[in-house]
C-alpha positions in Angstrom: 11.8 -0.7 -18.5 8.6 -0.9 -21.3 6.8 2.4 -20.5 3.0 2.3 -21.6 1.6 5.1 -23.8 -1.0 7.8 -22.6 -3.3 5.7 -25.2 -2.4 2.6 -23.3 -3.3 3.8 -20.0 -6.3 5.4 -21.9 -7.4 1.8 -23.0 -6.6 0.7 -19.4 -9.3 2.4 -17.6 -12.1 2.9 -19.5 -13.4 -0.7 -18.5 -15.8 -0.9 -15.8 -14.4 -3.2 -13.0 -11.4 -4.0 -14.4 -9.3 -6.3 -12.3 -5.3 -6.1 -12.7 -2.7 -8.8 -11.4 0.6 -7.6 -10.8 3.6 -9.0 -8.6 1.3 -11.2 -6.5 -1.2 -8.5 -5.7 -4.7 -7.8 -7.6 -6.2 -4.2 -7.7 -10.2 -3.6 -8.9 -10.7 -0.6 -11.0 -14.1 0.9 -11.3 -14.9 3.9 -13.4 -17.0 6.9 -12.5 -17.0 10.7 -14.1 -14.1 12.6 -14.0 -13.5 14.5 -11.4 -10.2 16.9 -9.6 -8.1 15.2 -7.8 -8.2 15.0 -3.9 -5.4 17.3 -2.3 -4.2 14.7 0.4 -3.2 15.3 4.0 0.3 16.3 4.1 3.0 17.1 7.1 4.9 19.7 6.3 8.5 20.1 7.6 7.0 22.1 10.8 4.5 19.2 12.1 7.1 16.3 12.7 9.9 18.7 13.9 12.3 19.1 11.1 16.0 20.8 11.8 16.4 23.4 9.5 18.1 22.7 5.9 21.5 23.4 6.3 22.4 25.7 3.2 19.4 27.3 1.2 17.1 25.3 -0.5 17.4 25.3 -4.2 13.8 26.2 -5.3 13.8 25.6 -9.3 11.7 27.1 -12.0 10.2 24.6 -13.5 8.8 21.5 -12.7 9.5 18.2 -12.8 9.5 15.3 -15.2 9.0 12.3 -13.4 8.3 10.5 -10.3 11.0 8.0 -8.3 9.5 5.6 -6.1 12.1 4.5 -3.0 11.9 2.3 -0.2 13.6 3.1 3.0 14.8 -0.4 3.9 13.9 0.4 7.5 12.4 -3.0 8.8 8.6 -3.2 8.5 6.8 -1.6 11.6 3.3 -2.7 12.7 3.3 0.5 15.1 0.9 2.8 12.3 1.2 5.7 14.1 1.4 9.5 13.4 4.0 9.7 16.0 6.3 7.0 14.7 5.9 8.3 11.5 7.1 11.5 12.4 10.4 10.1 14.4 11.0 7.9 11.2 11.0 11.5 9.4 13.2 12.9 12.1 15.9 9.8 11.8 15.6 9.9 8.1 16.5 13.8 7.8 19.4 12.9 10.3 20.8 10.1 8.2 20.9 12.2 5.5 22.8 15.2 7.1 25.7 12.3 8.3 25.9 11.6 4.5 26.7 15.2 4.2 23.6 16.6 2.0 22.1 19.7 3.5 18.5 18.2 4.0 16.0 14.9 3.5 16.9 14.0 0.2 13.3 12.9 -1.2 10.4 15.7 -1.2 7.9 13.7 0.3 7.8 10.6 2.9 5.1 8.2 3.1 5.4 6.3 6.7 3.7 2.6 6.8 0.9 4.0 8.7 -0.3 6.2 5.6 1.3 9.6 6.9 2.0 12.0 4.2 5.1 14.0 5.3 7.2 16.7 3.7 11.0 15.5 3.2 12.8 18.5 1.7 12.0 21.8 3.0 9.9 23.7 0.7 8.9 21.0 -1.1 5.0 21.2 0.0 4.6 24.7 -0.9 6.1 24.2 -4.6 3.7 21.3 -5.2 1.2 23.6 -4.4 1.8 26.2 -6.5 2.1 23.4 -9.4 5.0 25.9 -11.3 8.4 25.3 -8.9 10.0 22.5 -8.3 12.4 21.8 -5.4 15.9 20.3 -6.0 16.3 17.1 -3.9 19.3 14.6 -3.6 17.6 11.3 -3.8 18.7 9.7 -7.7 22.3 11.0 -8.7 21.7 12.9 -12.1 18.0 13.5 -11.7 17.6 15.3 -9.2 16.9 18.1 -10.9 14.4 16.8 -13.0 12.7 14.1 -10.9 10.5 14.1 -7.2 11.7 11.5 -4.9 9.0 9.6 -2.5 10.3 7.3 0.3 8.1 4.7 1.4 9.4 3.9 4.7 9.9 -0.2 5.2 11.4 -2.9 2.8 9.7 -4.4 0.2 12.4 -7.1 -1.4 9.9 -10.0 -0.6 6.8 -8.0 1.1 4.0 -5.6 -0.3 4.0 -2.1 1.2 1.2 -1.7 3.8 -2.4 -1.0 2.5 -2.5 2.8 4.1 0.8 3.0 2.7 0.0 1.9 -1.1 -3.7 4.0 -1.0 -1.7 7.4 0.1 0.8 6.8 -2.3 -1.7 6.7 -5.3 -3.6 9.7 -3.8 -0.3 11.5 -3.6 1.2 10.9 -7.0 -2.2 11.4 -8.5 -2.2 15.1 -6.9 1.6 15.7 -8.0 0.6 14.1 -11.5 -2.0 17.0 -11.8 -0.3 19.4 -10.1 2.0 19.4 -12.7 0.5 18.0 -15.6 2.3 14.5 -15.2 0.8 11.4 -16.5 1.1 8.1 -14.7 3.5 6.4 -17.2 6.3 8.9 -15.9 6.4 6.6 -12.2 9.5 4.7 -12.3 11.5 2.5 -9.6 14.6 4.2 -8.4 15.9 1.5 -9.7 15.4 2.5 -13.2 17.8 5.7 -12.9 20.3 4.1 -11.2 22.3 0.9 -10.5 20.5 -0.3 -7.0 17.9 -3.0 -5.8 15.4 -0.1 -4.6 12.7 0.0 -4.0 12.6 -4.1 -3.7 11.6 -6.6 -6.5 8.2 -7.1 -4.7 7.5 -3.1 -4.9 9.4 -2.8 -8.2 6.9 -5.8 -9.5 3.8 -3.3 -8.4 4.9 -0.3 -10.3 2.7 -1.2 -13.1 -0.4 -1.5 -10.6 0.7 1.6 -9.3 0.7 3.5 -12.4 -3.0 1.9 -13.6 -4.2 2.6 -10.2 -2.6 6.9 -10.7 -4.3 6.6 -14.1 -7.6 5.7 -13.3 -7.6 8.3 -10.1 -6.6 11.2 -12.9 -9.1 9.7 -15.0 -11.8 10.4 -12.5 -11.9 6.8 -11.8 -12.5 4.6 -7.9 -9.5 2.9 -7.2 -11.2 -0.1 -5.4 -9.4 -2.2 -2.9 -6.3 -3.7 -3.1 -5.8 -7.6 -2.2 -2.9 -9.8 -1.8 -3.3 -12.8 -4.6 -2.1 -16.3 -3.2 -2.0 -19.6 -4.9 -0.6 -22.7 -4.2 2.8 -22.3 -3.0 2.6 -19.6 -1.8 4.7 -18.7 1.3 2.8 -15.3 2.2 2.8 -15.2 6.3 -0.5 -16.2 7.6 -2.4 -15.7 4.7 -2.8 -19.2 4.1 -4.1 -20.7 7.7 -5.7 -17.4 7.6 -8.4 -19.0 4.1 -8.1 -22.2 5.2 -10.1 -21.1 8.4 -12.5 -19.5 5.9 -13.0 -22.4 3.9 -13.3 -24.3 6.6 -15.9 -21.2 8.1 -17.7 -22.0 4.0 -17.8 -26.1 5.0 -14.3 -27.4 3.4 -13.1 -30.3 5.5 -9.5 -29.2 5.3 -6.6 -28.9 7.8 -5.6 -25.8 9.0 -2.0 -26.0 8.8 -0.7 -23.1 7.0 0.2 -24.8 3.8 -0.9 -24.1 0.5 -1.0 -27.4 -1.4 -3.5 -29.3 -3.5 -6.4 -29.8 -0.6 -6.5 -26.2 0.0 -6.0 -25.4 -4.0 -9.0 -28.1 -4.6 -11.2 -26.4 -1.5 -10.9 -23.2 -3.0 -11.6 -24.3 -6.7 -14.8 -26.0 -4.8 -15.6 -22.8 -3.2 -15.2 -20.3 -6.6 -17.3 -22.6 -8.7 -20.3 -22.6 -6.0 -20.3 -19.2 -6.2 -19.9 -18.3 -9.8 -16.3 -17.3 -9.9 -13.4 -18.7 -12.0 -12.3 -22.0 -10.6 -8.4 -21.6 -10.7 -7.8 -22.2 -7.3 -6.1 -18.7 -6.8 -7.3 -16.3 -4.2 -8.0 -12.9 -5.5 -10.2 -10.2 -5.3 -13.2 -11.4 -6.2 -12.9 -14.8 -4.7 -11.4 -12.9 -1.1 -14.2 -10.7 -1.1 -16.8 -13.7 -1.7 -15.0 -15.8 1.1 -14.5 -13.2 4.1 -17.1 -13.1 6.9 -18.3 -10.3 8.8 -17.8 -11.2 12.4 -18.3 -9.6 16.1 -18.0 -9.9 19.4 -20.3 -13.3 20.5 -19.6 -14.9 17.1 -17.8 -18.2 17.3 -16.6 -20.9 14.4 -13.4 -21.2 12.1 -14.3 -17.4 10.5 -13.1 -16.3 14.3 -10.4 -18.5 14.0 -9.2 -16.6 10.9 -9.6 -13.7 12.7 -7.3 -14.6 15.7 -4.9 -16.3 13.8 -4.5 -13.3 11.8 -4.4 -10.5 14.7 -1.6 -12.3 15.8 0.5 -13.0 13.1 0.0 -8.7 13.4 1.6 -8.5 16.4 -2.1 -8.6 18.2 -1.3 -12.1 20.2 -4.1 -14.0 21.6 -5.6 -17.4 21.6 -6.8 -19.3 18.4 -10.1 -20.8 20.0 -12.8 -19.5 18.1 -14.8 -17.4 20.8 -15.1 -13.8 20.2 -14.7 -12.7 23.3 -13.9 -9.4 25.2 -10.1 -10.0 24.5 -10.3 -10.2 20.7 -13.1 -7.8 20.6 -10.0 -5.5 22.3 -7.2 -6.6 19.9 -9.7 -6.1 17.1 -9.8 -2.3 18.4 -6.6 -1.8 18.6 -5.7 -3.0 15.1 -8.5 -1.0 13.7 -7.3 2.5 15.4 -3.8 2.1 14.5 -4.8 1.4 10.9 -7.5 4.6 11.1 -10.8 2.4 10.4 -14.0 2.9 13.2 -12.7 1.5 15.9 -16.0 -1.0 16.4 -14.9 -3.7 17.3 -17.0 -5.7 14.2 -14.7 -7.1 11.8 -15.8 -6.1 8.0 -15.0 -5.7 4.5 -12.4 -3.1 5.3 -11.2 -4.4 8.3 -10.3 -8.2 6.4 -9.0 -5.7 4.0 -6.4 -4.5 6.3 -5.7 -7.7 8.4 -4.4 -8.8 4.7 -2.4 -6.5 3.6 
């Protein structure tokens, strides 16, 4: 793997709204003054009910040198949850003991929901002391040397979750400063070792990942994080999901889930009315041009999008355009399980979030 220099990374955030494509996903950076990091909300061993190590932790004195990023391979949950994160946590720690190790192998979990959680015992307070660093048993001859996050799903052909990714930059960012890490020391499990982990779709994102570390150490906004879909594309419901909001913008288009040269043409139509780059590829700019608040008494092919999307969530209900008292309750739902206002009115962050 090509590692980019501190300079690099110095270069890479300095611009103001910067946009980076990486493995079908765009990030927008945005600079402000530097600033500490954020200490992120973290479960310690305690709050999801760990079983006690089962030999003494080895606490070592010094700290790490790098950061692995892992995938669980768990199959991807839409139940966000603090309590389902904490019985992943619970099943993970007891997978590991059948292998024979004496605890969670990583330090620190990071459930699909966002949930920060401690893996190895001991591992929270040595990250907050910034000078000790706990031994885990998650990448066979680094161990010693390297902190281990899981990030619970699989992510061979899907993105992680957007609470997911934006706890997973805030955390490394805090272990980066913690212990005087720069971004460019993130790497893919499967850069130590001979396994697939943690997915070629996650794998693809490292890079992101590490811009997105580098501009939060840098005292930069890590702005929001879009999917990027072109023609072709096979994404579930993303593309029935813009073809209801070109339709929504006045494209006479079919919705019918395929990406192909209408849709491409309607969205090249679309960017160049509103003073975008007319490729035809939907990314940050151009989703965050296209979306449409909407609430409850709305109607049309942006409430369409809506619907269609709650349900390929999980949310089920009826395509037919009426924002009604049953998708104003859906909407609900999926805002509290992804931790947004539960108002019922369907925003920025909301489309955000049905998205990702």
């Amino acid at each position: 793997m090509k590692k980019l220099s501190r300079r690099s990374f110095g270069k890479l955030v300095t611009g103001v709204g910067l946009s980076l494509v990486v493995g079908g996903t765009e990030l927008r950076l945005l600079r402000s003054a530097a600033a500490a990091v954020v200490t992120p909300s973290i479960d310690g061993t305690a709050a999801w009910g760990a079983a006690a190590a089962r030999e003494p932790i080895n606490v070592l004195s010094r700290k790490p040198i790098g950061i692995v990023v892992h995938h669980t391979t768990n199959l991807n949950t839409n139940d966000f949850s603090r309590s389902t994160a904490h019985i992943r946590a619970r099943q993970i720690q007891q997978s590991h003991f059948n292998r024979g190790w004496i605890d969670t192998g990583q330090q620190f979990t990071i459930s699909r929901g966002g949930w920060i959680m401690e893996g190895r015992h001991q591992s929270l307070s040595a990250l907050s002391g910034g000078t000790t660093h706990v031994q885990g048993a998650h990448v066979d001859g680094h161990n010693d040397t390297h902190i281990g996050i899981e990030c619970e799903g699989i992510y061979t052909a899907l993105a992680p979750s957007l609470p997911q990714w934006n706890k997973l930059v805030a955390l490394i960012a805090y272990i980066c400063q913690q212990y005087g890490l720069s971004a460019d020391t993130i790497v893919g499990h499967r850069d130590l070792g001979s396994t697939s982990c943690p997915g070629d779709t996650f794998y693809a994102l490292l890079p992101q990942l590490r811009s997105a570390v580098a501009t939060t150490l840098n005292g930069g906004s890590v702005g929001r994080m879009w999917p990027t879909v072109r023609r072709g594309t096979s994404a579930t419901g993303l593309a029935t999901l813009i073809q209801y909001l070109l339709r929504a913008r006045g494209a006479t288009i079919t919705a019918d889930g395929a990406f192909g040269p209408g849709t491409e043409a309607a969205v090249k139509s679309f960017q160049s009315a509103n003073g975008l780059v007319a490729d035809g590829v939907i990314g940050a700019a151009t989703w965050e041009k296209l979306i449409m608040t909407v609430r409850a008494g709305d109607s049309g092919e942006a409430v369409k999008a809506l619907q269609s999307q709650l349900t390929t969530q999980g949310y089920s209900l009826t395509v037919d355009g009426r924002f009604g008292s049953g998708t104003t309750t859906r909407v609900q739902s999926f805002q509290t399980n992804r931790q947004l206002t539960a108002d019922g009115v369907v925003g920025i962050n909301s489309w955000n979030h049905l998205t990702m």
